[in-house]
Every structure is written in structure tokens, then in C-alpha cells.
C-alpha positions in Angstrom: 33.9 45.9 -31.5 34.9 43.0 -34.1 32.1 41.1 -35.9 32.0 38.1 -33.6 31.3 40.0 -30.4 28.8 41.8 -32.7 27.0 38.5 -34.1 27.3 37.1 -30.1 25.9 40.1 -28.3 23.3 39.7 -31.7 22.6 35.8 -30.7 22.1 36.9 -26.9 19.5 39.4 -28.0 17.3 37.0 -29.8 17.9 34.8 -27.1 16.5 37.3 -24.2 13.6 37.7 -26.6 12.2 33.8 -26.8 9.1 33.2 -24.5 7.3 30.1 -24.3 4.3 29.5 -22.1 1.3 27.9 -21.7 -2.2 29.1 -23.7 -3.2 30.3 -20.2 0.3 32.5 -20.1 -0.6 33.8 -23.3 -3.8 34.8 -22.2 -1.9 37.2 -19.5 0.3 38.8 -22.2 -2.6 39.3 -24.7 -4.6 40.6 -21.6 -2.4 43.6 -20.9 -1.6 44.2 -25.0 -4.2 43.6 -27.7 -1.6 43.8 -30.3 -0.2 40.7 -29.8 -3.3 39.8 -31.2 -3.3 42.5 -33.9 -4.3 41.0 -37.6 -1.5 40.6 -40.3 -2.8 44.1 -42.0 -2.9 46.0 -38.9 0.7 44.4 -37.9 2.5 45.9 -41.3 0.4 49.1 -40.8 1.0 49.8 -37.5 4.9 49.0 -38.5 4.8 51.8 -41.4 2.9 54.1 -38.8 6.0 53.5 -35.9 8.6 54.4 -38.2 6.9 58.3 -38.0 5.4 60.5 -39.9 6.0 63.9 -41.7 3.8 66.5 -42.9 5.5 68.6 -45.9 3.8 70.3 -48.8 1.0 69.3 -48.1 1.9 65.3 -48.4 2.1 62.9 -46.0 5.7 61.2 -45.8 5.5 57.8 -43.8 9.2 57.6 -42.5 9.5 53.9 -43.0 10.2 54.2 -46.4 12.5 57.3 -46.6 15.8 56.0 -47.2 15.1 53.9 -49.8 12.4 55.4 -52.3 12.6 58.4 -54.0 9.9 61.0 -55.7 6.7 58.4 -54.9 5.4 60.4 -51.9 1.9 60.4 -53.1 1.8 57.0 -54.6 3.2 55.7 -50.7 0.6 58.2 -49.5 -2.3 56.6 -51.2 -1.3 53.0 -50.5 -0.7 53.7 -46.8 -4.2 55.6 -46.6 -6.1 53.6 -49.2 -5.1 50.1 -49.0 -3.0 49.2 -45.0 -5.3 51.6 -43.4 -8.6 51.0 -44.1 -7.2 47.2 -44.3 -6.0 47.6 -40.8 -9.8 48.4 -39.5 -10.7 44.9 -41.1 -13.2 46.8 -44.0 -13.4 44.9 -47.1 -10.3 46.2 -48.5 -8.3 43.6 -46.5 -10.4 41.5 -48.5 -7.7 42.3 -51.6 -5.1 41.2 -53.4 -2.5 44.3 -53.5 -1.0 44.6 -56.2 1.2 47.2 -57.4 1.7 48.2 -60.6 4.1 50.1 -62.8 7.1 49.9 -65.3 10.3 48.2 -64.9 13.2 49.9 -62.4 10.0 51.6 -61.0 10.4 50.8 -57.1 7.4 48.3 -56.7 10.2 45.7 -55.7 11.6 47.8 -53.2 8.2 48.3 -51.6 7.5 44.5 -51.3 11.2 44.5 -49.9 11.2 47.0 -47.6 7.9 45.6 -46.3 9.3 42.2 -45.7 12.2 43.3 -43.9 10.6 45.6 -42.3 8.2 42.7 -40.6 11.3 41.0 -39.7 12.5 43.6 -38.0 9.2 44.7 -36.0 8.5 41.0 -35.1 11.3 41.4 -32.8 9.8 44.6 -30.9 7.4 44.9 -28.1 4.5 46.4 -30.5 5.7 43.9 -33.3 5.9 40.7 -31.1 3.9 37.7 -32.7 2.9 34.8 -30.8 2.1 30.9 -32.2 1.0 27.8 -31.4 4.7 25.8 -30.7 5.2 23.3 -33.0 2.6 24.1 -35.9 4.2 24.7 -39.4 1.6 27.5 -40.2 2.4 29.1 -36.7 -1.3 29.2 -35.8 -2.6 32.1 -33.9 -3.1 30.8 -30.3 -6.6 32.2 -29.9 -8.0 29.4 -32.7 -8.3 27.4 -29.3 -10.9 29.3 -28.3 -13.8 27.3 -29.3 -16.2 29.1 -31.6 -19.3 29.1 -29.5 -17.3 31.3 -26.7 -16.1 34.1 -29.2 -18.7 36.3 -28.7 -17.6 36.2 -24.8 -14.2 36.4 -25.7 -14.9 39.6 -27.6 -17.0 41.5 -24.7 -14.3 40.0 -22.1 -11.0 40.9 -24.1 -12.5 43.6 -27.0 -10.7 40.8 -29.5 -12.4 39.6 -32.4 -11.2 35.9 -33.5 -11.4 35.0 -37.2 -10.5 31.0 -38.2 -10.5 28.0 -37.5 -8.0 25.9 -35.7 -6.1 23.9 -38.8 -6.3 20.2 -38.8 -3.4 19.1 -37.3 -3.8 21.5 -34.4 -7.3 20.0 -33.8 -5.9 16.3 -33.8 -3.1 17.5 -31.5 -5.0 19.5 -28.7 -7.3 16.0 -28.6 -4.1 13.7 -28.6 -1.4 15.6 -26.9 -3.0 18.0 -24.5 -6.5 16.1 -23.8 -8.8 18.8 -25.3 -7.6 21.1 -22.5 -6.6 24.6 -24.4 -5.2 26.3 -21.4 -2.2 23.7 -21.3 -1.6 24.0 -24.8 2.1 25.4 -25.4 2.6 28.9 -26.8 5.9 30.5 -28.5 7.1 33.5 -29.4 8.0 33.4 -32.9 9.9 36.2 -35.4 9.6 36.7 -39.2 12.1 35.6 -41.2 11.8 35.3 -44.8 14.9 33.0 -45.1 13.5 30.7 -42.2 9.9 30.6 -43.7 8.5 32.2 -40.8 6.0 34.3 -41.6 7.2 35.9 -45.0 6.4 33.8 -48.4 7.4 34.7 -51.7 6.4 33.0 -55.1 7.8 33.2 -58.2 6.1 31.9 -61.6 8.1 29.4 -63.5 7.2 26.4 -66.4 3.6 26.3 -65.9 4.2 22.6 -66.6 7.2 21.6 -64.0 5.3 23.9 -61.1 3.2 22.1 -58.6 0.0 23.3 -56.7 2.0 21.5 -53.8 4.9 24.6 -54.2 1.8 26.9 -52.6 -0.6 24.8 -50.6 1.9 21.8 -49.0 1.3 18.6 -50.4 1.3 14.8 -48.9 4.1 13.1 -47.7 4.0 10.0 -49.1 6.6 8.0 -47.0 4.4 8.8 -43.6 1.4 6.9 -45.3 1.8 3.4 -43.7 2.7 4.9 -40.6 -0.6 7.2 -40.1 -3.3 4.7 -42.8 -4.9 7.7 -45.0 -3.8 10.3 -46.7 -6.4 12.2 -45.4 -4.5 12.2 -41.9 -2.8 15.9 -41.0 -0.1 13.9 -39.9 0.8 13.0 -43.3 0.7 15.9 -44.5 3.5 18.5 -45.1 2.2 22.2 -44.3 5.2 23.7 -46.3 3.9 25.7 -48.9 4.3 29.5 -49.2 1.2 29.9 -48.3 1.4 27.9 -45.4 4.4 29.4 -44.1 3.5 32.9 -45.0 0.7 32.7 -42.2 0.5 35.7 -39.9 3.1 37.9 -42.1 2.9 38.6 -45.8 2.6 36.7 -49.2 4.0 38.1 -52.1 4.0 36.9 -55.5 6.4 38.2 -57.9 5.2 39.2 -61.4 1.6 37.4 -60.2 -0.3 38.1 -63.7 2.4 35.3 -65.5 1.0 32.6 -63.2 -0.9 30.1 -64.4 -4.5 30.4 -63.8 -4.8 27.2 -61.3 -2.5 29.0 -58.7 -4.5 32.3 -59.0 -7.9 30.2 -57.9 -6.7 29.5 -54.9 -6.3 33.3 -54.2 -10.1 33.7 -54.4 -11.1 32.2 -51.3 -8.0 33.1 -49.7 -9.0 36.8 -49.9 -12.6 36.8 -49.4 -12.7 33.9 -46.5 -9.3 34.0 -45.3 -8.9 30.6 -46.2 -7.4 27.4 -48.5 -8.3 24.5 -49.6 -4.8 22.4 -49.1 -5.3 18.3 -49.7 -8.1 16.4 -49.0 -8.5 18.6 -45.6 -11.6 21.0 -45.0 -10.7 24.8 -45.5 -7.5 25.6 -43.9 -7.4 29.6 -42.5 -4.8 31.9 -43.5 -4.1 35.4 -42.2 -1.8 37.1 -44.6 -0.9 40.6 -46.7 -0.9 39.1 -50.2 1.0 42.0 -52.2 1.7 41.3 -55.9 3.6 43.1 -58.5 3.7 43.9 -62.2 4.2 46.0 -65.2 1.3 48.0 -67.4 1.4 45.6 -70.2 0.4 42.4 -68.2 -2.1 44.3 -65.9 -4.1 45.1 -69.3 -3.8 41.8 -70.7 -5.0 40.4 -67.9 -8.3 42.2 -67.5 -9.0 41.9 -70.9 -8.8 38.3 -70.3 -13.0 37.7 -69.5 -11.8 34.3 -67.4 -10.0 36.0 -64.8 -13.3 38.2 -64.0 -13.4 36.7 -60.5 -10.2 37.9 -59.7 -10.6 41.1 -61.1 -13.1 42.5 -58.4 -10.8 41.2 -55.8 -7.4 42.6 -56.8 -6.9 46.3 -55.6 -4.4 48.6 -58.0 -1.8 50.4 -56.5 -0.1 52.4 -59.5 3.5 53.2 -58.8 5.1 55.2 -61.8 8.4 56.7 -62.3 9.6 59.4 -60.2 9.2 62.7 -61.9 11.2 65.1 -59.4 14.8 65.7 -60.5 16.5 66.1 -57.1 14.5 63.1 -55.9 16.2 61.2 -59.1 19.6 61.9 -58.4 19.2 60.5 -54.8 17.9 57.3 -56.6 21.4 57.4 -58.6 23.3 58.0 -55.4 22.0 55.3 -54.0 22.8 53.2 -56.5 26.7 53.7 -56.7 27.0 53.0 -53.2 25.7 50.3 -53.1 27.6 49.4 -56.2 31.9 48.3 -56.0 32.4 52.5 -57.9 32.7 54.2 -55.0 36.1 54.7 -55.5 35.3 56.9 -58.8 34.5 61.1 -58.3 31.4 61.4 -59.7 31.5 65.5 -59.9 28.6 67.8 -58.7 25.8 68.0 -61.3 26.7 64.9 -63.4 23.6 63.1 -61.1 21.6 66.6 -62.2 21.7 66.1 -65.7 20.9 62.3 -66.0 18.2 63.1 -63.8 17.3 65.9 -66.1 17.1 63.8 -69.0 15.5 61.1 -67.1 12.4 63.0 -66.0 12.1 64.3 -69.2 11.2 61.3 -70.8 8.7 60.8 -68.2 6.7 63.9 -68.9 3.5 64.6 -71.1 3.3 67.6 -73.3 0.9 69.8 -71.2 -2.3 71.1 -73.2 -1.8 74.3 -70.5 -0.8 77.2 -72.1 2.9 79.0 -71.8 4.0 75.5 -70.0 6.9 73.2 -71.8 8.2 69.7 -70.4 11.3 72.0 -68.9 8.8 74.4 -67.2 6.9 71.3 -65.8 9.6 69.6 -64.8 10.8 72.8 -62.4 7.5 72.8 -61.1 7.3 69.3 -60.1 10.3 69.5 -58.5 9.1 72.4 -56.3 11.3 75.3 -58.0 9.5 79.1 -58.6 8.7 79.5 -62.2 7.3 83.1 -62.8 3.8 83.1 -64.1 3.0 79.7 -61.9 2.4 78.9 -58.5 1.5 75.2 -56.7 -2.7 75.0 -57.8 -1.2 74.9 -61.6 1.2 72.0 -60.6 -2.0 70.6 -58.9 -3.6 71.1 -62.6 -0.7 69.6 -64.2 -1.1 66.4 -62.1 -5.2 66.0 -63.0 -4.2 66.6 -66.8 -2.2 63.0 -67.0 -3.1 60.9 -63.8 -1.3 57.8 -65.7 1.9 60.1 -66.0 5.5 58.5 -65.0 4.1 55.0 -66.5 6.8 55.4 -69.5 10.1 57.0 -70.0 13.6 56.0 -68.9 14.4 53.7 -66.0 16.8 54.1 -63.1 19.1 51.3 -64.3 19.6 52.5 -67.8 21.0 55.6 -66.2 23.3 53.8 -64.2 24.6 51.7 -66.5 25.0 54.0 -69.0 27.1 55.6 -66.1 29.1 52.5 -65.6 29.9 52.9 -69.3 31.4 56.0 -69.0 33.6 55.4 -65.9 34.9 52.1 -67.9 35.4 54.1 -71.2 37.1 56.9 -69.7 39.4 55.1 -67.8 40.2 57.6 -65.2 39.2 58.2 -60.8 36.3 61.0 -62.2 33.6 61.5 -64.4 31.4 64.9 -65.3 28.6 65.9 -66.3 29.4 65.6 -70.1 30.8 62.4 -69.8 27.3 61.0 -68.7 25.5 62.9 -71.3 27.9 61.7 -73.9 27.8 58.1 -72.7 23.4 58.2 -72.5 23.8 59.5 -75.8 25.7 57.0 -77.1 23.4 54.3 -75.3 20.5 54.8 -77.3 20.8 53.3 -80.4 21.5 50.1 -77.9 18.2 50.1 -76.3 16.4 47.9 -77.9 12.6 48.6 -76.8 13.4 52.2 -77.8 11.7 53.2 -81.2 12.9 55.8 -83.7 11.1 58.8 -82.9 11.6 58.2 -79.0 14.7 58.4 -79.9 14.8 61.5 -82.1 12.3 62.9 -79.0 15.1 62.1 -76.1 18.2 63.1 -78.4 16.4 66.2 -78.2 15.8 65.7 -73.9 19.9 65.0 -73.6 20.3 68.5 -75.7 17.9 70.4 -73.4 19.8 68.6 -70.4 23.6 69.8 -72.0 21.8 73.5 -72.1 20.6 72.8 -68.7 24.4 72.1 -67.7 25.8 75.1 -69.4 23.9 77.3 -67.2 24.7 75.6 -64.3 28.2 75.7 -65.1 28.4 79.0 -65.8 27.0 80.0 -62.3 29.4 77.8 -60.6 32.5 79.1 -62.2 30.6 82.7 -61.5 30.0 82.3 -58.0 33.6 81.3 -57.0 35.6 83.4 -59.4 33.2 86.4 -57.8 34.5 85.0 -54.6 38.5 85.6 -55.7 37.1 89.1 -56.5 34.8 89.6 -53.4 36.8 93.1 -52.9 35.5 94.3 -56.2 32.2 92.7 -55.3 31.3 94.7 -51.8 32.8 98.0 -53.6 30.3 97.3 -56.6 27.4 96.8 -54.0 28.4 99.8 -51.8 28.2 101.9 -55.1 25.0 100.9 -56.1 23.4 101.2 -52.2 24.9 104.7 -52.8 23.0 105.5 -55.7 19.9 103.6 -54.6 19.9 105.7 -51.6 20.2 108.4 -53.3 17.7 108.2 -55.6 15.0 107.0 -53.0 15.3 109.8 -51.1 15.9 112.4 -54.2 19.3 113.4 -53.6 22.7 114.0 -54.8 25.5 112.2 -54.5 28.9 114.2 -53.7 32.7 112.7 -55.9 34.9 112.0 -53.1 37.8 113.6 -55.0 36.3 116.9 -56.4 33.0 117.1 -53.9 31.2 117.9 -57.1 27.8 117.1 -57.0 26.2 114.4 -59.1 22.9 113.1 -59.8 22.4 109.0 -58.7 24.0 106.8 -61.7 21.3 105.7 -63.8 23.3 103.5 -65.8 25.1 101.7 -63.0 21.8 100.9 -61.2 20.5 99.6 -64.3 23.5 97.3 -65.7 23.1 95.7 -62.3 19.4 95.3 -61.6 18.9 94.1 -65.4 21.4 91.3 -64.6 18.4 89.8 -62.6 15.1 90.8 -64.6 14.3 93.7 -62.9 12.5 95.7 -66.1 12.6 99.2 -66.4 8.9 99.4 -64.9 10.2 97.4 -61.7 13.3 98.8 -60.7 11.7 101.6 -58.4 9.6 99.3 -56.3 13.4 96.8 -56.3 15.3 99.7 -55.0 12.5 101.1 -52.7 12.6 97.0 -51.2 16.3 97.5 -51.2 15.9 100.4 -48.9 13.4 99.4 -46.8 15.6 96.8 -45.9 18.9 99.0 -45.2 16.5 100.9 -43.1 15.3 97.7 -40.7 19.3 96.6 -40.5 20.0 100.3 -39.2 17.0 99.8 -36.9 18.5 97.0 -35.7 22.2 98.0 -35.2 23.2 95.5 -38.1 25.2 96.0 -40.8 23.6 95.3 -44.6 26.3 92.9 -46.4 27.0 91.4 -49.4 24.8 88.5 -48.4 21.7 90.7 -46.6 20.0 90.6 -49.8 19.8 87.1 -52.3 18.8 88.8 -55.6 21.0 91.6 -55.1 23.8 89.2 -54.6 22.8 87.1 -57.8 22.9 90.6 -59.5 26.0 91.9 -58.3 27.7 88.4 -59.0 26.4 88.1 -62.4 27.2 91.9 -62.8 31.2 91.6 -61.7 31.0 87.7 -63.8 30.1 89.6 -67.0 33.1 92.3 -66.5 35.2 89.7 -66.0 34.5 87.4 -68.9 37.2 88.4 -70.5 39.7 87.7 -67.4 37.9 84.1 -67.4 38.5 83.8 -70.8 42.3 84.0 -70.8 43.1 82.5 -67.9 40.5 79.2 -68.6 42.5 79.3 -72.3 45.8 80.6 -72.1 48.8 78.2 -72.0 51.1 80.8 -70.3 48.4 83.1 -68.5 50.2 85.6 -66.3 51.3 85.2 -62.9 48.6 87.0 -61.2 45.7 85.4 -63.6 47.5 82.4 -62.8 47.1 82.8 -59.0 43.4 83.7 -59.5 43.0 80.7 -61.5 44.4 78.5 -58.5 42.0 80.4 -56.0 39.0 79.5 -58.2 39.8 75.8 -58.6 40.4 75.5 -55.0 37.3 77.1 -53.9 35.7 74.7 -56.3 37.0 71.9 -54.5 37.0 72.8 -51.1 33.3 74.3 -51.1 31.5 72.9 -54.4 32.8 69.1 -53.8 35.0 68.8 -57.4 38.1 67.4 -57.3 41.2 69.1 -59.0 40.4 66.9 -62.1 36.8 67.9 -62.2 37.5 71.6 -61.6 40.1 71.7 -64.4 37.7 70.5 -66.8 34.8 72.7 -65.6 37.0 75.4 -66.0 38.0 75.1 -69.2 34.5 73.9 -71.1 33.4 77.4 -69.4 36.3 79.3 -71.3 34.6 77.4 -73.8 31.3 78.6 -73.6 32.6 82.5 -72.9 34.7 81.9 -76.2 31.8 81.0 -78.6 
């Protein structure tokens, strides 16, 4: 389908989803579902609630923003619960400003995003659909008409509460257009658009002294005055400003806390009444989500400031730090280059890892716990096993620095340090070391970085390049093991032999001279000590090892090579350590043989075809391993 039948049959959709109607029509729809008449807080919850939910570790992980943040589960977690839900029930805490708040590059901007277009998108659903009175620039809620002395009815007849007034020039026009008769007043289906300044505001603070009042709360229209005689008329009035048109839907203000003061009053009422004074009109009501967002240093500025007291009791703090989960920061970098013009560029396996690495790093506090270091933490955080550990010290970990993530390294440093290398190397693919080199590198650019943060994350990129050597090792490991999988089952079959053997206190017979032997100590040991098995441990390992030969046979299965995942890590790193030296020559030789040659060949392509490398990225994994093996 090309893009005009796609923006036609688009057209034709919002088309089929207009209603209009009279105030008794409405009446019918709002009849047979409440939500219609749901508040804004219990419209943008019930949207985060529709997207699904998923239960995992523990923490709850609201679908709606899955794609698109990364690592914050339990800073989404407590502002769902805390602030939309409780919001949602109309208790007090709908009564606050939101405001998020946490360093650059942090996510807080996506939120407010995702929020936004998220309302745009659930305005046009059955659950989402938001209904106005037709022609008002605030796009009044339709059940202002009812008069105020027949709300209490309205409540016991409909279970709806009503809250506000009908505005000004609503009141003038039921009198002077419809009569005073409410049920013929005409009703529209309306959908959130932030572009179209339906429903959706956004304000941004500029030159306190070039930016009107008027930009917020509307201002007078000056050329209508001799028409209409007073300014005080609602017809001479433009209802324009964000507040205005962010009625029904969400307000947010950008980096709130640089405002001036005079645009923050207006806030005060506006949360506690629901309401605005906008010119020389009585209080004007407002239903609206006002989310605001900013960074650590202008939070605490601003509440040491004694003349913003009033606002202080009626702003709640959402604090979104960093993300401190390594796998959950290299889908933050992922996301990134696609939506960026490199994704023409190989970015090979693991050169996301240690960015992220480093990243998370600089994130971490030095834990008072004893036997933990940042590199111990960071496994932990990131759900990995670390001997000695288990998930109520990561718990511990979390209550020792609840402010943790509010400094470190941001996303887009990473990224463009990234963007540096790709330019400097000038080639389709970049590694691991090339992003290490280029962050490196990067440092004594970063302006707000001080000396000994910089001595401290010189010393993060090192732990990361060590982090990489290990990881590169395996790799290599695991697919030159798979060029020698012969040799690999034969080792394993040997040492089942001997563990069998020396479970059940037997001897094993030579296959050549039927002399008997006694199980090979030193075999079972060069393998098992590959994984940590100490000398102490190795007869419960092979007992385990037996005990699960024994349920195959039960079973009529066969124990293989990948029955059992530490003895496979043994017996790969087991076969990988004979065949260093092979590695060796064939990663540095310019002439290796023909049949290391062919082996060589095998690796790289099982590099490529199951590790995602390309034959450029292999090549050079290859060799800095030869590297390694040759120091």
C-alpha cells in the first residue's frame, strides 16, 4: 500500500470517528459509559493501565512504556502507583504538580512524551473518547451545563461527580444562543492533539522580560473591543493560552523551576481548586495533568528559596535517575542509532556492553557492604549470580544510596562519543575497543567533568577493557570449541567414564590392553577446576553429574554435550586452554598452515553466522585474542 492510500484510509478513520449531538445525545453515551466522563488523571491512568501490565521480579512493568525506557522499572512503578493512581481516585494527590526530577539524558522527557502521545492516541479509542462543548476554545466538559443545584441528583442518577463551573463564554452562549435550554446545547467529539492545541499544552520558560502572562492564561483581544463595549465581555476575549487549551488533557512545563515566579502563582489555585484566574473574568476551571520536569540542581535551589513555600507543599517529586542495569543500557544505545542516519555502520556484538559497562559505573556508589565492589554491584543490579550474594543484599544495596543514579555519565555522551569513533575510523564497523578508545579520548572534552572524576572513570573504561577481554576470550572459545566439537564430546565421554567410575568405586578397563585402571584423578580434576569446582566440592559435582546420567537413562535419552551447562563451560574452557597454542598461531601467523588455515575460516564464520560479527569484526576479534594468549 503506497503512502496516500495510507494517509486516505487514515483521513477516513478519523472521519468515521466524529460525533456530534445534542447535550441530551451526550447524555445517552455518558449513560451507557461513565468514562466518557472520566477526569484528566483517571483518563492518562487508565491509558497507562490499557497498554498491560507485567509482573517480573517482583516489579511491576506498565507496558505503555516498554519500548521506549530502559532500566527505570521502579521509578515508572512508583509514579504509576504513587502519583496517576491514587490521582485517578480524585485523593489529594491529583491536587499536585508532578514533577519529575533527575539529571540530564535521564528519560524524564521521554516520559512527558510518551504521555502526550500516548493521550493522542487513546483520545481516539472507545475507552479514550473525550467529548466537548462544540465551539468552546477550552473544550468544556459538557456536564458544566448541569446547573450546580442538580449535581447531587446527577450523582445518585448517573454515579458521576461534576467538578467546575461552566466558563464565561459558555454561560453567555447557553443564554444567547441556545435560550438557557442545556439539552439543545451541541456536543462534539474531540481528539488530543498537541500540534492542534487540543487538549495537550506545553510551556517553555524564555526572557522573563519579553514572556507574557497572556502566553498561559489567553489575554484580550483588543480589535473586538468596539464591537462587544468592555473588555470584561468573554467575547473579547481570546481563550488561547496553554492553559486554556490544555483543558481535559495534560499541561506540561518544560524545565518549570527557571520560570519566573508570576507564571508559577497561577499554578497555586490551579492545583488546589482546579481553577484560573484569566482577565478580568471570575475563576475560570481547568481539568488538567500538570507534569513538570527538571534537574537536581534547580530542584534544590528552588526549595531553598523561602518565597516559593506555597508551591512547595503542592508540587509532588518523582525522582527519575539514570539507569543502572547494563543490558537495559545497551538497549538505550540501540535505540539511539536507529533512530539516528548510522544504521548503515556494524556496530559489533559487545561494543554496546562495554559503554554500558562504563556507563553504569559511573553511576554507582561505593557500597559500605562488605566483600562488594562497584563491579560486584553492578552484576547484581543487573540480575546476574554473584557467589556469596543473592536478591535481599541487592534489596540492601538499593536502601544504602536511595539518591543513587542522580550522577554519572549520560546516554548521549555515549553516543556521541560513538559517532566519533565511526567518523574517525572511517570504515562500515566499529568494536568494542574502538568505543573504549574514543570515550577515552572524550574525557578531557567534557567540560563539567572534574579531575578526579576523571582519574575515577579512566579507571571505570580500564575495568570495562578487562570486562571485554574476558568476554572476548569466551567468544573466540566457544566457536573455536565448536571447530573441535569431535575432540569436545570424546573429552566429555572420558570424563563421564571416570566419573562413573569413581561414583560407583570401580575400575575402568584400556580398550587396547583391557588392563585395569583406577578412575583418572588428574583428568577429572583439570576439567572440573576449569569451572571452580575445589577439591572439597568435586565429589558432590560428580555425584550431581551422575545423578543426572541416571534420570536421562531413566528416561530413554541420551546425556550430550549440552545435557549439563557447567560441564559444558568446563569442557570448553578445558579443550580452549589445550588449544591456546593452536589459537595462538593461527590468530598470528602470516602463513599458518593449510589445515590451521581452514580452522581459522570455520571460526570466523561461525562468528558471523551465529555471534552477529561481520568478517571485519571477526578478523579483529580474532587477532586482539592472539593477542591476549600471546602476552
Amino acid at each position: 500500500m503506497d503512502i496516500l492510500n495510507k494517509v486516505r484510509n487514515f483521513r477516513e478513520e478519523e472521519n468515521r470517528l466524529k460525533w456530534e449531538g445534542t447535550f441530551a445525545e451526550y447524555l445517552a453515551i455518558v449513560k451507557d459509559r461513565k468514562e466518557v466522563a472520566q477526569t484528566a488523571h483517571s483518563r492518562v491512568y487508565n491509558m497507562i493501565k490499557s497498554s498491560g501490565l507485567v509482573e517480573k521480579d517482583g516489579n511491576r512493568l506498565y507496558q505503555f512504556f516498554g519500548e521506549e525506557i530502559f532500566g527505570l522499572e521502579e521509578s515508572i512503578e512508583r509514579l504509576v502507583e504513587e502519583y496517576f493512581h491514587p490521582a485517578a481516585k480524585r485523593l489529594e494527590v491529583r491536587k499536585r504538580i508532578l514533577l519529575l526530577m533527575g539529571p540530564v539524558s535521564g528519560g524524564k522527557s521521554t516520559i512527558v512524551t510518551l504521555l502526550k502521545r500516548g493521550l493522542e492516541n487513546y483520545s481516539k479509542t472507545d475507552e479514550g473518547a473525550v467529548y466537548a462543548i462544540k465551539g468552546c476554545p477550552m473544550h468544556e466538559d459538557p456536564l458544566h451545563l448541569i446547573p450546580q443545584h442538580l449535581r447531587k441528583d446527577f450523582l445518585e442518577g448517573y454515579g458521576i461527580r461534576i467538578e467546575g463551573s461552566l466558563s464565561p463564554l459558555n454561560s453567555m452562549r447557553l443564554e444567547q444562543e441556545y435560550d438557557g435550554e442545556i439539552e439543545n446545547v451541541l456536543v462534539e467529539r474531540i481528539f488530543f492533539s498537541e500540534d492542534k492545541r487540543v487538549g495537550i499544552g506545553t510551556f517553555t520558560p524564555s526572557d522573563p522580560k519579553s514572556q507574557d502572562i497572556a502566553d498561559l492564561t489567553g489575554s484580550i483581544d483588543f480589535s473586538t473591543i468596539a464591537e462587544f463595549g468592555s473588555e470584561s465581555d468573554p467575547r473579547a476575549y481570546r481563550f488561547d493560552g496553554e492553559l486554556n487549551k490544555a483543558n481535559r488533557g495534560m499541561m506540561e512545563f518544560q524545565e518549570m523551576l527557571k520560570l519566573d515566579e508570576k507564571f508559577l502563582w497561577h499554578l497555586l489555585s490551579l492545583t488546589q481548586e482546579g481553577n484560573f484566574k484569566a482577565g478580568r473574568f471570575a475563576l475560570i476551571s481547568a481539568d488538567e495533568l500538570i507534569v513538570a520536569h527538571t534537574n537536581e540542581t534547580e530542584y534544590r535551589s528552588f526549595i531553598a528559596n523561602k518565597k516559593n513555600e506555597a508551591l512547595h507543599s503542592r508540587i509532588i517529586v518523582m525522582p527519575i535517575p539514570y539507569n543502572l542495569k547494563v543490558s537495559q543500557e545497551e538497549c538505550i544505545y540501540e535505540k539511539m542509532i536507529k533512530e539516528s542516519d548510522m544504521t548503515h555502520v556494524h556496530i559489533a556484538p559487545h561494543a554496546f556492553k562495554v559503554a554500558a559497562i562504563f556507563s553504569v559505573l559511573t553511576r554507582l556508589e561505593d557500597s559500605k557492604k562488605q566483600g562488594i565492589d562497584v563491579v560486584k554491584k553492578m552484576r547484581l543490579y543487573d540480575g546476574e549470580s554473584v557467589e556469596g550474594f543473592n536478591q535481599m543484599d541487592v534489596e540492601e544495596l538499593k536502601k544504602e544510596f536511595p539518591n543513587e543514579g542522580m550522577n554519572g555519565i549520560d546516554p548521549r555522551y555515549v553516543i556521541n562519543r560513538i559517532s566519533s569513533a565511526i567518523i574517525r575510523k572511517e570504515v562500515s564497523s566499529i568494536n568494542a575497543l574502538d568505543v573504549l578508545r574514543s570515550l577515552k579520548d572524550g574525557l578531557d572534552q567534557h567540560a563539567s567533568i572534574s579531575q578526579a572524576d576523571r582519574e575515577k572513570y579512566m579507571n571505570y573504561i580500564a575495568i570495562a577493557r578487562k570486562e571485554f577481554d574476558e568476554i572476548a576470550k569466551k567468544e573466540v572459545q566457544k566457536a573455536f570449541v565448536y571447530s573441535y566439537e569431535e575432540s569436545a564430546v570424546s573429552m566429555m565421554d572420558n570424563y563421564l567414564d571416570n566419573v562413573e567410575a569413581y561414583c560407583n568405586k570401580n575400575k575402568l578397563r584400556d580398550f587396547l590392553t583391557g588392563e585395569e585402571m583406577n578412575p583418572d584423578e588428574k583428568l577429572m580434576r583439570s576439567i572440573e577446576e576449569q569451572i571452580g569446582i575445589s577439591e572439597n566440592a568435586k565429589k558432590a559435582f560428580r555425584e550431581e553429574i551422575l545423578i543426572r546420567l541416571s534420570a536421562y537413562a531413566r528416561k530413554g535419552k541420551r546425556f550430550d554435550y549440552n545435557s549439563h551447562e557447567r560441564l559444558r563451560e568446563a569442557i570448553q574452557k578445558k579443550l580452549f586452554s589445550d588449544l591456546k597454542d593452536v589459537v595462538k598461531i593461527t590468530t598470528s601467523s602470516k602463513t599458518p598452515d593449510e589445515s590451521h588455515l581452514k580452522k581459522v575460516n570455520e571460526v570466523i564464520a561461525r562468528l558471523i553466522d551465529e555471534y552477529g560479527y561481520n568478517s571485519i569484526s571477526a578478523n579483529e576479534l580474532l587477532r586482539y585474542v592472539g593477542s591476549l594468549l600471546n602476552r
